[in-house]
ZAMARGU-4260 file (C-alpha; in steps of 0.2 Angstrom, whole numbers, plus 5000, padded with zeros to 4 digits):
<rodrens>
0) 4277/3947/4638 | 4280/3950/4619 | 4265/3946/4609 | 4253/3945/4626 | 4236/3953/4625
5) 4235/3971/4631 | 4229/3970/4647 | 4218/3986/4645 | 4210/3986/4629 | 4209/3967/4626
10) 4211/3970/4609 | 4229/3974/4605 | 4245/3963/4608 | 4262/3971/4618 | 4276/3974/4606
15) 4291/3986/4605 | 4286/3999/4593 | 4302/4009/4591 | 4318/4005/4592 | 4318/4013/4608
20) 4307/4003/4617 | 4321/3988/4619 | 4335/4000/4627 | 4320/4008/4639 | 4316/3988/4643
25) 4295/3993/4638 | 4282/3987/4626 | 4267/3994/4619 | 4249/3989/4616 | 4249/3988/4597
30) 4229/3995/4599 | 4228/4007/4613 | 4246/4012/4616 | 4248/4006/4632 | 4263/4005/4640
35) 4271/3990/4651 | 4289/3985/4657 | 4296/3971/4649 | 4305/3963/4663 | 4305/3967/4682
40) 4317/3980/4694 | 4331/3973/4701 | 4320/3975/4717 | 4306/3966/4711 | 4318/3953/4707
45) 4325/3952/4724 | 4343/3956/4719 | 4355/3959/4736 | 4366/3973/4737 | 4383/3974/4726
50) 4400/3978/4736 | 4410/3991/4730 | 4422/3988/4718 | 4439/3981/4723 | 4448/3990/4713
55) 4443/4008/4715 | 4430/4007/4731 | 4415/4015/4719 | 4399/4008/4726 | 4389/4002/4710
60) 4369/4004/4716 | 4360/3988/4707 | 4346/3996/4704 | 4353/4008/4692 | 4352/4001/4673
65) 4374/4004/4669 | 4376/3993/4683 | 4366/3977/4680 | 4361/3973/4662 | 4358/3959/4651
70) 4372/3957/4637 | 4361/3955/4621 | 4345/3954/4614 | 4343/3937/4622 | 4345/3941/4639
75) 4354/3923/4642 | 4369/3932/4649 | 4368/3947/4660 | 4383/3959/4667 | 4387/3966/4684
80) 4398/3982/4681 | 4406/3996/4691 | 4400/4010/4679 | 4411/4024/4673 | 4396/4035/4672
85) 4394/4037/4688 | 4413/4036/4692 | 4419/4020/4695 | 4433/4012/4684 | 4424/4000/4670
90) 4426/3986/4678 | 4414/3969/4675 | 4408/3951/4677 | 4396/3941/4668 | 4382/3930/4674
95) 4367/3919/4670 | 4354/3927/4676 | 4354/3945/4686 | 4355/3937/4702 | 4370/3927/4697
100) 4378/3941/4689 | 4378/3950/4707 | 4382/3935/4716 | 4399/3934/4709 | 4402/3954/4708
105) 4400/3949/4728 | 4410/3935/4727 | 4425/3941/4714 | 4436/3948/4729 | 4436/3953/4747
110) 4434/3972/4753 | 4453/3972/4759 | 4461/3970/4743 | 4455/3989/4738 | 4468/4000/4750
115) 4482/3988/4742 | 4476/3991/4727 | 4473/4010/4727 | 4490/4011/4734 | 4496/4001/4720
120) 4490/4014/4710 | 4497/4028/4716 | 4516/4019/4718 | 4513/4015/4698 | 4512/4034/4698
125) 4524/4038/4706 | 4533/4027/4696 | 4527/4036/4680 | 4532/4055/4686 | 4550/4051/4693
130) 4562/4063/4687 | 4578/4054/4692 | 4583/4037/4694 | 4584/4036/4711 | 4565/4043/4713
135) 4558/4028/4699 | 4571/4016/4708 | 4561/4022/4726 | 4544/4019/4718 | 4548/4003/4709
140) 4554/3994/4726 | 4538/4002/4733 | 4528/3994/4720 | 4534/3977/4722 | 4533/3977/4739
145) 4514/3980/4737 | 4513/3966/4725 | 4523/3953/4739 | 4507/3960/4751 | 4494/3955/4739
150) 4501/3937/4739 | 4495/3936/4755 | 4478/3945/4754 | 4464/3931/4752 | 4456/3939/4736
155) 4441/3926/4735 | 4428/3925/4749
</rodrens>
């Protein structure tokens, strides 16, 4: 799309004409000022749904730009993340393209790891805040017992 002729005033060519224009994913006629996307919507694109995360149950939307994003100016390498601005925990894969980056956000863990792991959390908590040796000694023998249950989950689909 970069260095195309504008489309409107078939004078001009589309480029990014401030340093804004690469983070808002636009270009500019260079003539007229008109304005295009540079790449297509994740529903333009097709993309299927992401799952929530397996580790804190947020549900990243695909459609919103912190969730699925190219990693460099390149866009060889894009990113599927559960983003902590809308209150998931940071975490992320990396992928080819978007579709491939969603496809294995989808594909990273089942759904029934995220109780174990929430209740992981909580045990390493409790863990953290016992006040006597028999409470942290409780909470340890809770914690292992929820890492000897996560042997058995089947964490890839």
């Amino acid at each position: 799309m970069t260095g195309t002729i504008c489309h409107k005033c078939d004078e001009g060519r589309y480029r990014e004409t401030s340093m804004h224009d690469d983070i808002d994913g636009v270009l500019h006629c260079t003539n007229c000022g008109d304005e295009v996307k540079r790449w297509k919507s994740a529903e333009e694109l097709g993309l299927p749904h992401m799952l929530s995360c397996p580790f804190c149950g947020f549900q990243p939307n695909v459609c919103d730009d912190d969730a699925l994003y190219p990693v460099g100016r390149d866009r060889k390498v894009w990113g599927a993340h559960c983003y902590e601005t809308g209150g998931g925990c940071g975490a992320s894969v990396l992928g080819y393209s978007p579709q491939d980056a969603v496809n294995t956000w989808n594909k990273r863990a089942s759904q029934d790891i995220v109780p174990v792991v929430q209740s992981l959390l909580v045990a390493h908590e409790q863990v953290l805040d016992a006040n006597t040796s028999n409470d942290r000694n409780e909470a340890q023998a809770r914690v292992i017992n929820i890492i000897e249950q996560l042997k058995y989950l089947k964490f890839y689909r």
